[in-house]
C-alpha positions as CSV (number, residue, x, y, z in Angstrom):
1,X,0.0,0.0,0.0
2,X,1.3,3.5,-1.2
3,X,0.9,6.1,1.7
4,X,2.2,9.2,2.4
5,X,4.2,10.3,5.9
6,X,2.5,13.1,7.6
7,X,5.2,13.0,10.5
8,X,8.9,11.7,10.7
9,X,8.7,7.7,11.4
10,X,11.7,6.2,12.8
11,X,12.7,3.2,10.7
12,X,10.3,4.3,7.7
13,X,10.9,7.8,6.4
14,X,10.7,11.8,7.0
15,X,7.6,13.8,6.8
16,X,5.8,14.1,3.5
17,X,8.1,11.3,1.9
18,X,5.4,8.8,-0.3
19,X,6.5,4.8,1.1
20,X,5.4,1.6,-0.3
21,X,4.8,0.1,3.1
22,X,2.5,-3.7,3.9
23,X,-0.7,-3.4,4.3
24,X,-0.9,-4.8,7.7
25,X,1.9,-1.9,9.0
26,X,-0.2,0.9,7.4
27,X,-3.6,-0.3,8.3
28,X,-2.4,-1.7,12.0
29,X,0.1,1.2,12.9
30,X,0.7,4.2,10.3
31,X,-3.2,4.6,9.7
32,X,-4.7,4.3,13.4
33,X,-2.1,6.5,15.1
34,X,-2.2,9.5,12.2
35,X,1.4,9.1,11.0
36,X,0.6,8.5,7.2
37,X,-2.3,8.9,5.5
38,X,-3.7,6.6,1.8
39,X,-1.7,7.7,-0.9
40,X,-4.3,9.1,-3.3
41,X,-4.0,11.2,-6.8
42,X,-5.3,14.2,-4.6
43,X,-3.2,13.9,-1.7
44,X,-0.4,13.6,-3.8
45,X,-0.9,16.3,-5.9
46,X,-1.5,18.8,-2.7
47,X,2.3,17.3,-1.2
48,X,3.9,18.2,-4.0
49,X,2.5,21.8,-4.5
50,X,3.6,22.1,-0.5
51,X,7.1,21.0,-1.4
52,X,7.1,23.0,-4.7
53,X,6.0,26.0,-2.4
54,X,8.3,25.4,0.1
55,X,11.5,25.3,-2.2
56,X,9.9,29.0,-3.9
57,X,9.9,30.4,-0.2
58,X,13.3,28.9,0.7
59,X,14.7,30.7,-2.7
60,X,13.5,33.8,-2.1
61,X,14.9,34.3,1.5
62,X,18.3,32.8,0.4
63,X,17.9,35.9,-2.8
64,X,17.1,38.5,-0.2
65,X,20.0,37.4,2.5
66,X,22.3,37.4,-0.9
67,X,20.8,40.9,-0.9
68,X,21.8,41.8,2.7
69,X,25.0,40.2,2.0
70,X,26.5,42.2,-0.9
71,X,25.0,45.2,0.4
72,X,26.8,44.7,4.1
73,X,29.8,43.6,2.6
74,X,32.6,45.4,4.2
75,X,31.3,48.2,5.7
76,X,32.6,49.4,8.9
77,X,30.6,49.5,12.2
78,X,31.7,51.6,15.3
79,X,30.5,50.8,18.5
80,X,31.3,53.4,21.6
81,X,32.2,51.9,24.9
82,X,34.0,52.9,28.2
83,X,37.0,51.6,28.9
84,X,40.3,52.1,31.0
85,X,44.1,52.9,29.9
86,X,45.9,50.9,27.4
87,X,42.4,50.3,25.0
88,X,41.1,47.9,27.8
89,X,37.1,47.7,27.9
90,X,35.3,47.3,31.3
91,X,33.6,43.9,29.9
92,X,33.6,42.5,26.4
93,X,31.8,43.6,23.1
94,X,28.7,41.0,22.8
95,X,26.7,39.7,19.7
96,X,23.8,41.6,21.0
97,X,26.0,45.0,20.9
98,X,26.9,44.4,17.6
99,X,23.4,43.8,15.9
100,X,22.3,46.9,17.4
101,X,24.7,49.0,16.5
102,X,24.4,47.6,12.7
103,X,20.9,48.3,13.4
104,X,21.2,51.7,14.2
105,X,24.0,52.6,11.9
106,X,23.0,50.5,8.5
107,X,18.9,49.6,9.2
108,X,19.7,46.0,9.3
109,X,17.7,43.8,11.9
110,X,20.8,40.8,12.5
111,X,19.8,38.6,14.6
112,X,22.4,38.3,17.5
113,X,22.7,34.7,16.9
114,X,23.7,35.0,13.3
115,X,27.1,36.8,14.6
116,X,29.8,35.0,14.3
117,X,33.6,36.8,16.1
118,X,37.0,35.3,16.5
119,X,37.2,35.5,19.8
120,X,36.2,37.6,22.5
121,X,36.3,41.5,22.2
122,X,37.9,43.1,25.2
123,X,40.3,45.9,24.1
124,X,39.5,48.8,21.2
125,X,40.4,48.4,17.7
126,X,39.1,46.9,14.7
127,X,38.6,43.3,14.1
128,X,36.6,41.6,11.6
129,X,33.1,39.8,12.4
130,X,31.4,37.2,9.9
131,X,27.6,37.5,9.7
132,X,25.9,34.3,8.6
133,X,22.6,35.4,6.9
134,X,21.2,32.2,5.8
135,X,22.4,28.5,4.7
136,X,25.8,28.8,2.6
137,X,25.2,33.3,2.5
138,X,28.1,35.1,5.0
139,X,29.4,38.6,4.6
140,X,32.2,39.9,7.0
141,X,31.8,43.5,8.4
142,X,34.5,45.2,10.0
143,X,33.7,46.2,13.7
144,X,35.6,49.5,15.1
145,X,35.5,49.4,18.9
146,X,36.2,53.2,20.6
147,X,36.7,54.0,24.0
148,X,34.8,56.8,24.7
149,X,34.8,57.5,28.1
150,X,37.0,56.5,31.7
């Protein structure tokens, strides 16, 4: 019997994958506990719009964080922090820091998450940070840090 997953089955498939399974394991197990339904013309016509729907959405937000990407691409942002003699900082730059300030200075919402640094930021300067915008899409930006105050 041809049915289609409507959740991830261990042993049998991922979500929306179309099995040939016995008739016995649909009708005694898939069926009764809503983990597959029949396989029908209809049904599989609506799965593969989803999927066909799905991969549109997906390439449009990888064609607007390309966007993003080329548009962020090497520009500078400065972030103003106190700090003590010799370019130390009370504390360290954080992710959250940085997406506001590239919020405030270029209008671009990063989430804080998607920020990637070489290390931790504790004294001024420049240093690069890598922003990962979507699957396979980074950009680096290059983050000024300046003591502003004692």
């Amino acid at each position: 019997m041809k049915v289609i997953l409507l959740q991830d089955v261990r042993g049998s498939g991922k979500k929306g994958q179309i099995l040939e399974v016995s008739d016995g394991y649909a009708r005694n197990f898939l069926l009764p506990r809503k983990l597959a339904s029949e396989a029908t013309a209809e049904a599989i016509n609506s799965i593969e719009t989803a999927k066909s729907a799905q991969r549109h959405r997906e390439d449009v937000k990888k064609a607007e964080a390309e966007q993003k990407a080329r548009e962020l691409k090497g520009k500078v942002v400065i972030i103003n922090v106190r700090g003590g003699e010799g370019g130390k900082l009370y504390g360290a730059i954080t992710n959250e820091q940085i997406a506001q300030a590239i919020k405030e200075q270029h209008g671009y919402k990063i989430d804080k998450r998607k920020i990637e640094t070489e290390g931790a930021i504790k004294t001024a300067g420049q240093s690069m940070v890598t922003l990962k915008l979507s699957a396979g899409v980074n950009t680096r930006i290059l983050l000024n840090v300046v003591i502003s105050g004692k």
